[in-house]
C-alpha positions in Angstrom: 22.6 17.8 15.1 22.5 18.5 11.1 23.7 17.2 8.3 24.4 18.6 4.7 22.1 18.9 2.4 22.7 18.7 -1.7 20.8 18.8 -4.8 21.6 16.2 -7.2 19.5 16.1 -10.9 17.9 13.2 -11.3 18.9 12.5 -15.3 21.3 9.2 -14.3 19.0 7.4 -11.7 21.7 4.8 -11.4 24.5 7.3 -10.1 21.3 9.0 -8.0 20.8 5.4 -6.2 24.2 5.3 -5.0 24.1 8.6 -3.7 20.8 8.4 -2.1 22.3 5.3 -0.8 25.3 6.9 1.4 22.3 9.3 2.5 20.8 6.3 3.7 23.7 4.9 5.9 24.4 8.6 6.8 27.6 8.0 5.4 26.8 10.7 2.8 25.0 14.1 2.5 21.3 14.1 2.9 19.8 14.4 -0.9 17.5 16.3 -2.7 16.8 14.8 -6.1 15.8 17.6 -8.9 14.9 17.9 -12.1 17.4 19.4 -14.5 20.1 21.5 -13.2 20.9 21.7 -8.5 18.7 24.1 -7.3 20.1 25.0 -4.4 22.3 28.1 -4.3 24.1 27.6 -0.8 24.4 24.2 0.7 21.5 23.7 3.2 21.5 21.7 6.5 18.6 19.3 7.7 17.9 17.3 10.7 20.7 14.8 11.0 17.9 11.7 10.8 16.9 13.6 6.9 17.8 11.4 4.4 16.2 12.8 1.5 14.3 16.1 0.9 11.5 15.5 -2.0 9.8 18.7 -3.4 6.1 18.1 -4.1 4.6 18.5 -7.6 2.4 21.5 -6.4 0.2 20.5 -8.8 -3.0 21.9 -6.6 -1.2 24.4 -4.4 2.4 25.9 -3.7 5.1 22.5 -4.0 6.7 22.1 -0.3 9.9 20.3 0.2 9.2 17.4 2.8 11.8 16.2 4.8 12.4 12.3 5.0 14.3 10.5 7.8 16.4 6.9 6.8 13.4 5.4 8.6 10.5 6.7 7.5 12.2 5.2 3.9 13.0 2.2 4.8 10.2 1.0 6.6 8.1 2.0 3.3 10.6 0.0 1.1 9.8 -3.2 4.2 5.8 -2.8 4.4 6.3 -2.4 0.5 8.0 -5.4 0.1 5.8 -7.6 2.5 2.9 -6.5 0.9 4.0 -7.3 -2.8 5.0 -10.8 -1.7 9.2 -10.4 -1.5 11.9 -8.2 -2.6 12.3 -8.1 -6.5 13.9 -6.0 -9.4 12.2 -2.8 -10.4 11.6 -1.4 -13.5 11.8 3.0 -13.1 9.7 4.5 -15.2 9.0 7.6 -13.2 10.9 10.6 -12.6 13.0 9.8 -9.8 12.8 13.4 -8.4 9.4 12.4 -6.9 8.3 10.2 -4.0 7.8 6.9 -6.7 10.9 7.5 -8.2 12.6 7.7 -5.0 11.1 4.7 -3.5 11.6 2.5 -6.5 15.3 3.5 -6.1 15.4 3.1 -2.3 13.7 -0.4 -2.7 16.1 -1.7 -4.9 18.7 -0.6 -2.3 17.2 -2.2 0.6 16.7 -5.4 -2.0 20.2 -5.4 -3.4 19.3 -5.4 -6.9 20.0 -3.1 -10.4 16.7 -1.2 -11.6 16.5 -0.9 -15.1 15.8 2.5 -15.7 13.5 3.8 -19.0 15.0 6.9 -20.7 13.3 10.1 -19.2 10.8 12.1 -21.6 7.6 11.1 -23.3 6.7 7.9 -22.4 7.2 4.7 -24.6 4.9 2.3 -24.6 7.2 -0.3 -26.9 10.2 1.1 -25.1 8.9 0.2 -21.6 8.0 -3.0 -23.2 11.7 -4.3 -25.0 12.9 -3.1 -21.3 10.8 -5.1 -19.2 11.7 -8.2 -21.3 15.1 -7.6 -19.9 14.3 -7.8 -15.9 16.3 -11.0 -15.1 15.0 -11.5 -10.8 12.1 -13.8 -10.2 10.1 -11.3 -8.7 9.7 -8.1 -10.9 8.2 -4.8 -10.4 7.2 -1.4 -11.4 5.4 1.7 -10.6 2.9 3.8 -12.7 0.5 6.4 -13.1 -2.7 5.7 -14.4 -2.0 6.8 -18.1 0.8 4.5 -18.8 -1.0 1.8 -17.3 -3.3 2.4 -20.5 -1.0 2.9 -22.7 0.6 0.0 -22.1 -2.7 -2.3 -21.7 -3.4 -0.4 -25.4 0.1 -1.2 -27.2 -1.0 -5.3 -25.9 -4.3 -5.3 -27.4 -3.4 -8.3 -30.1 -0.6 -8.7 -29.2 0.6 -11.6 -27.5 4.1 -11.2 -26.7 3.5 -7.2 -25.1 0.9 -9.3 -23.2 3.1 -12.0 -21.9 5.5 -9.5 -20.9 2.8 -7.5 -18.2 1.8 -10.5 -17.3 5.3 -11.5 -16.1 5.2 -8.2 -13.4 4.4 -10.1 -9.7 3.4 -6.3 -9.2 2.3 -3.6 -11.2 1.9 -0.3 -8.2 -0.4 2.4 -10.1 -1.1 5.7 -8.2 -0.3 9.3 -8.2 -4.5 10.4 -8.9 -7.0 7.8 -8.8 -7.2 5.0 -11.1 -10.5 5.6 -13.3 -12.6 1.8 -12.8 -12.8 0.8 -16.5 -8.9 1.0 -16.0 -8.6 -1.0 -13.6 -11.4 -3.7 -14.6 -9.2 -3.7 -18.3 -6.3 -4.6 -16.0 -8.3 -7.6 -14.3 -9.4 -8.8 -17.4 -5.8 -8.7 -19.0 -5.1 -10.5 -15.8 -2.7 -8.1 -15.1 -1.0 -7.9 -11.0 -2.1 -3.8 -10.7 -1.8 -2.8 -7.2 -3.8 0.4 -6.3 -1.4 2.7 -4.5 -2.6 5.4 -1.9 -0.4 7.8 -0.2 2.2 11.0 -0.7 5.5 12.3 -0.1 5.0 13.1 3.5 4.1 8.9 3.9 7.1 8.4 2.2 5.2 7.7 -1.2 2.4 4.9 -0.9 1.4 2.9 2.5 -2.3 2.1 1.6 -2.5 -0.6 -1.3 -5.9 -1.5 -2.7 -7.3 0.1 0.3 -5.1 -1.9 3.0 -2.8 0.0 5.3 0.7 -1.5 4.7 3.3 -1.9 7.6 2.4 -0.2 10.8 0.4 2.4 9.0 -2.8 3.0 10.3 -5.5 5.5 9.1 -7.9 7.4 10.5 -11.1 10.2 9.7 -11.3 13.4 11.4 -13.7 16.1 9.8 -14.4 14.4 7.1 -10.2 14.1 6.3 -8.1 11.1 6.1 -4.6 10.7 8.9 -2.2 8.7 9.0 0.4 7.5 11.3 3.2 5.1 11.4 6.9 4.6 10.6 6.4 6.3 7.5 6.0 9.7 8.1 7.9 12.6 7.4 9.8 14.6 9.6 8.0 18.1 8.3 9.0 20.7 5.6 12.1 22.1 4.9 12.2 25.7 6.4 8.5 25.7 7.1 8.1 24.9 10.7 4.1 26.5 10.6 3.2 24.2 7.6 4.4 21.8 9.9 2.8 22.2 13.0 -0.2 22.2 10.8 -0.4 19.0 8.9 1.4 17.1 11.6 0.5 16.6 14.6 1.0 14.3 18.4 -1.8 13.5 19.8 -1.1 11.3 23.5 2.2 10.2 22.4 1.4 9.0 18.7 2.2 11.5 15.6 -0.6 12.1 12.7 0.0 13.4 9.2 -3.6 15.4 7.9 -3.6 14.5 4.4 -6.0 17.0 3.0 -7.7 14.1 1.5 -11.5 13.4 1.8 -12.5 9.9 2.9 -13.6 7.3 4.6 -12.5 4.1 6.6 -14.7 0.7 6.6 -15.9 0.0 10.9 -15.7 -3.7 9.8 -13.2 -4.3 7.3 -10.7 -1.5 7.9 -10.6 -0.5 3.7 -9.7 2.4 3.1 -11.6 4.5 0.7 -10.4 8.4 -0.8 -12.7 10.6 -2.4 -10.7 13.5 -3.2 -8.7 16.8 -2.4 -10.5 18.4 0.5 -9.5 21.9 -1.4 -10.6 20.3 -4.6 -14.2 21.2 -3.8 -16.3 24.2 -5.6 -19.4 25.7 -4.1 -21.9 25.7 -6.6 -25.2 26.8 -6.3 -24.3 27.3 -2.2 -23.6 23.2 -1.7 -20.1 22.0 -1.4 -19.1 19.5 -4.2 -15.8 17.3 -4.7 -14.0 17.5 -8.2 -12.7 14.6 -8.0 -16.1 12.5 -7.3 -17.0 14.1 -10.2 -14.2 13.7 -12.5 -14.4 9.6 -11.4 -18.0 9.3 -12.2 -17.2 10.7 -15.7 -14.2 8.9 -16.2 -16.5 5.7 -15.8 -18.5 6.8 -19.2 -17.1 5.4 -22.2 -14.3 7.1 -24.2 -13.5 9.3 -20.9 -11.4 7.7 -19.0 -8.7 10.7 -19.6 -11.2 13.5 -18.3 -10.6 15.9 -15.8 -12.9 17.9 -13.8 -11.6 21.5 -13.3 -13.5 24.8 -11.7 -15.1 27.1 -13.8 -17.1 30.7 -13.4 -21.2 31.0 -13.6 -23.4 33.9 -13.5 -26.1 31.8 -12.1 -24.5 29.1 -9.6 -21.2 31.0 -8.7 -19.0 27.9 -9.3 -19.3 24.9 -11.9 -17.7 22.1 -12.9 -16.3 21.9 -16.5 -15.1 18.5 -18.0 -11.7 18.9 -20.3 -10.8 15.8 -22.8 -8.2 15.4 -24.8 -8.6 15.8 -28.6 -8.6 12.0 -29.3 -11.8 11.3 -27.2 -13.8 14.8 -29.0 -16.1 11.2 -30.7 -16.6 9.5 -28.0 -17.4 12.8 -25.7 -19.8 13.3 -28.7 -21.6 10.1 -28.3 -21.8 10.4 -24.7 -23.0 14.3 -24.9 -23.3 16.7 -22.1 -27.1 15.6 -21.4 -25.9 12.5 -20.6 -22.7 13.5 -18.6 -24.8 15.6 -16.2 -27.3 12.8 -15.9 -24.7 10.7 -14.5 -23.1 12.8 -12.1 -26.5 14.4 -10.9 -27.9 10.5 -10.0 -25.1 10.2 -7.8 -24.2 13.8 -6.3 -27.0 15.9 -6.8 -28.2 19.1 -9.8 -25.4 21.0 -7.9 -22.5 18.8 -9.6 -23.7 19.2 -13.1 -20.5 20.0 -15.0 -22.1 23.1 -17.1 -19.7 22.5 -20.6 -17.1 19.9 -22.0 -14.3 21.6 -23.3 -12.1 19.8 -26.0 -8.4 20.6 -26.0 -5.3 19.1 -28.2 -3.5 17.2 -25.1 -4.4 17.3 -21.1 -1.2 18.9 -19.6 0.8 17.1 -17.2 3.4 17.2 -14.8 6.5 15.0 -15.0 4.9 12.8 -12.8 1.9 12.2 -14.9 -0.2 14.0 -13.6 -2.7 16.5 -15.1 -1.5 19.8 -14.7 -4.2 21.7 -13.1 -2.8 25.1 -12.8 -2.6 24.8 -16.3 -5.9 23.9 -17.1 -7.0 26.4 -15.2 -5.0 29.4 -17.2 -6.4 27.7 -20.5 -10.3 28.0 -19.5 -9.5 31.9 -18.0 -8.3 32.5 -21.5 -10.8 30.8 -23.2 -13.6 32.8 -21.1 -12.0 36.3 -21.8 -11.6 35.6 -25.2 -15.7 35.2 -25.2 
């Protein structure tokens, strides 16, 4: 059996949660959120269990539309909610078009309660701030990406009331990329309640906080690459069935979702631990090395905590890591020159890691999630090497 399926923008996230839920009751038409304008041209039918289709961000490879049954939601909104200590109020200040957005909105359905919802755009600092004062439920939540988080700890720095008001959050869910440690030991020291969050669309957003499976999620290694099962997984990808079959799989009677991800799982304590995009990995000099590893050992250095470690060309070693920052860390790159950059990631990965150059640009793109726009990063250091 099928059910409609409808795009519906995502600019009035109130009028979105009542939509989404009717999907969820299957009362309604299965949802897509988008950004801007319906994108589909013909109304589509999923799976009658789809609740809501969420289009990735693509921000590493071509964006896939992943199917998500009334289950899979809900149980993330319950494991969620056990986790964090109760049900509470949420404070949206992603896009809701995305898997955070979504599940902020779905949580606050299955909690019976009114997000408060921060204007879409740039983000405020101050305006996240005089909303946040308004959250009226004893338990009170939101969910970030790494660069609010520090734009917010930066906008409380001396000042006592901005402070209070973090402080106030029984849960403060960062994720989206990894969260760079001098981040996150600012956030202890603010006692702040940050909750690392680990997971993706096809989980039915996070299911791993601060390394512990939440719910019935359990995770596994295979090759190198983090799994995942559990009552949070998707159904597959809309109109994609060989994508499908290849990320998710049964395996005697339980069903795995390949995340792509490179990690690890403690023997003893069960911690989960992610290193990375398995397809975020160069080979330089003829040894594989992880991006990501070395975009968090930088990130560690001071004054680069917004770097990002993208791909670059060599006559010599074939492929290279370059490190891009944003204009308003070119000082404290400077103090903390390339010498020293490459002395850091070589102690810990090897000669082969040495990013080769630091490259200084205005802003780091992003995607509307927050995320650093990698494709785009990409086009700007092709330009800058053919304009050599």
């Amino acid at each position: 059996m099928t059910r409609p399926l409808r795009s519906v923008p995502d600019d009035d996230p109130l009028a979105l949660r009542e939509v989404l839920r009717l999907a969820l009751t299957t009362q309604g038409d299965a949802v897509m959120p988008t950004a801007g304008p319906a994108l589909l041209a013909q109304p589509g039918v999923v799976p009658r269990r789809v609740a809501v289709v969420v289009e990735t961000s693509g921000s590493t490879g071509a964006p896939k539309r992943v199917m998500l049954s009334t289950n899979a939601l809900l149980a993330g909104a319950a494991a969620s909610s056990v986790a964090l200590g109760g049900s509470g109020q949420w404070l949206l200040a992603l896009p809701a078009h995305y898997i955070a957005g979504v599940q902020v909105l779905v949580r606050s359905i299955a909690a019976d309660t009114k997000p408060l919802v921060l204007p879409q755009g740039r983000f405020d600092p101050q305006g996240f701030l005089d909303l946040a004062e308004k959250l009226t439920e004893p338990l009170r939540f939101t969910s970030l990406v790494p660069v609010q988080l520090a734009r917010l700890m930066d906008a409380a720095v001396g000042d006592r009331r901005s402070l209070t008001v973090l402080r106030r959050f029984t849960g403060i869910l960062v994720g989206g990329q990894s969260v760079p440690p001098e981040l996150l030991r600012r956030a202890i020291e603010l006692d702040l309640h940050v909750v690392r969050s680990y997971g993706s669309s096809e989980t039915s957003g996070g299911c791993v906080y601060d390394g512990v499976p939440i719910g019935d999620t359990t995770v596994r290694v295979v090759d190198g690459q983090l799994e995942i099962s559990g009552a949070v997984l998707a159904e597959g990808y809309l109109g994609d069935a060989a994508r499908t079959a290849g990320h998710f799989i049964d395996e005697h009677g339980v069903r795995w979702y390949r995340t792509g991800d490179l990690g690890a799982v403690d023997p003893k304590t069960g911690l989960v631990r992610v290193f990375g995009r398995a397809d975020n990995v160069i080979i330089s000099g003829g040894e594989k090395v992880s991006l990501e590893t070395i975009e968090r050992i930088v990130r560690s250095l001071p004054g680069l905590a917004e770097a990002v470690a993208v791909p670059g060309d060599d006559d010599e070693w074939g492929q290279v890591a370059v490190i891009v920052v944003p204009a308003p860390g070119v000082l404290a790159a400077q103090a903390t020159d390339l010498s020293g950059i490459r002395e850091a990631v070589a102690s810990v990965l090897g000669k082969a890691a040495r990013p080769s150059r630091v490259v200084v640009v205005e802003s780091i793109p992003a995607l509307a999630s927050g995320k650093p726009d990698r494709q785009a990063l990409h086009k700007i250091l092709r330009a800058e090497r053919e304009a050599q």
